[in-house]
C-alpha positions in Angstrom: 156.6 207.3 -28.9 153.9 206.2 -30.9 151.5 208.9 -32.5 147.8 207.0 -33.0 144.8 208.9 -34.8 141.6 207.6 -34.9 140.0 206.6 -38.0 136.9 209.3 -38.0 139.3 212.0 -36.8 141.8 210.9 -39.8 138.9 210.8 -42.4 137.4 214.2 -41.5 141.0 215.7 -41.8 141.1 213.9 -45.1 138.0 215.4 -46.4 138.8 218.7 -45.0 142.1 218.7 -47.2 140.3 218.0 -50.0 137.7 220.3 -49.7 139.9 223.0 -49.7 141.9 221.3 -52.8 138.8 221.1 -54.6 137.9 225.3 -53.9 141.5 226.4 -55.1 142.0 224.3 -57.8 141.1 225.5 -61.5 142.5 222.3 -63.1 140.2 219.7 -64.6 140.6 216.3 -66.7 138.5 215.7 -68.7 137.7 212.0 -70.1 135.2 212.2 -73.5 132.0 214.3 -72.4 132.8 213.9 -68.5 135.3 216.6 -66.8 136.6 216.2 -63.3 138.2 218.6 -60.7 141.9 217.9 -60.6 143.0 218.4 -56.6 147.1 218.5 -57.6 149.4 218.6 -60.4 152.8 218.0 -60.5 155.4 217.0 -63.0 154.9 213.6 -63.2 151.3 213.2 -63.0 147.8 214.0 -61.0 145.7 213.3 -58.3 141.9 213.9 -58.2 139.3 212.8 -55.8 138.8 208.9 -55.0 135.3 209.1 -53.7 134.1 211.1 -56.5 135.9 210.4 -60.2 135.5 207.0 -61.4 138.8 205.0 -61.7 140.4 206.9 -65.4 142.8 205.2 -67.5 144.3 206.7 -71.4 144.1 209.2 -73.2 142.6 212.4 -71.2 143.0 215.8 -71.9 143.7 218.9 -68.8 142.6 222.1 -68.8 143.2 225.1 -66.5 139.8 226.7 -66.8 139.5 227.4 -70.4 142.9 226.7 -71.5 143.4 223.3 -73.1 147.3 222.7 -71.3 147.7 218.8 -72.5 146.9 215.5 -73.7 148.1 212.9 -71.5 148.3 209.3 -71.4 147.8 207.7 -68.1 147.9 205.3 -65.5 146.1 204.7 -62.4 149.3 204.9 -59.6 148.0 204.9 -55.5 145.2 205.6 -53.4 145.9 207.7 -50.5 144.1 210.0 -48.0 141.0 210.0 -50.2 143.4 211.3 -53.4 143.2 208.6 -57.2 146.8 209.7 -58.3 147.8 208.8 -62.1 151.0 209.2 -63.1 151.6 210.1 -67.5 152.8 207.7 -69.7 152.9 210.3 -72.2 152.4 214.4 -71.9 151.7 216.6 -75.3 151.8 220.1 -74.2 148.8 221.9 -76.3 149.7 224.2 -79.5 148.3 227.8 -79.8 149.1 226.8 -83.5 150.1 224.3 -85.7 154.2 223.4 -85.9 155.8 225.1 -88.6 157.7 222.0 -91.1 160.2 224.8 -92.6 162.5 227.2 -91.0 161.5 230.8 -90.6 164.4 233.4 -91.5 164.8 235.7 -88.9 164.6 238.8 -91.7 161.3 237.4 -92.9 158.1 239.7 -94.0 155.6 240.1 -91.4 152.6 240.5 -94.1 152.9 241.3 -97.8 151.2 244.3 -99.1 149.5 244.6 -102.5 151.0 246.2 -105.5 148.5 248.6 -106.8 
């Protein structure tokens, strides 16, 4: 049995999906001075809207509202249902603070105090 959607009805249900992506998701990319909503995130890479981010490629940085999560290097993968999706080359998960280039001993000081 063959199962045949029209293409209005398929596009509606397309943009429906992604309209309720777009209100759930925190997640943006952003690309120098322009930001754009990210729909879904998985391990591998990303998928934001086709009809509305223009085609992104290198180095981009993603946030989850505030919170800078990664720099990423990426790809332009497939276009599908009205979804871009890019797939990382390269992830760097962001740093509170900088890596230490020593070992610290478990035993170590917290703070020094002054010797008066």
């Amino acid at each position: 049995m063959d199962n045949f959607v029209p293409k209005e009805i398929s596009d509606s249900l397309d943009a429906a999906r992604i309209a309720a992506l777009k209100k759930t998701s925190r997640l943006r990319v952003e690309v120098g001075t322009e930001s754009y909503r990210v729909l879904r995130m998985w391990r591998g890479g990303f998928a934001v809207e086709a009809a509305a981010t223009p085609r992104l490629r290198g180095l981009v940085d993603i946030y989850d509202g505030g919170k800078h999560l990664c720099q990423c290097l990426i790809v332009a993968a497939e276009e599908e249902g009205g979804e871009m999706r890019y797939d990382f080359k390269r992830s760097t998960a962001s740093a509170e603070s900088a890596a230490l280039d020593f070992e610290r001993a478990a035993d170590a000081p917290v703070a020094y105090l002054p010797l008066e």
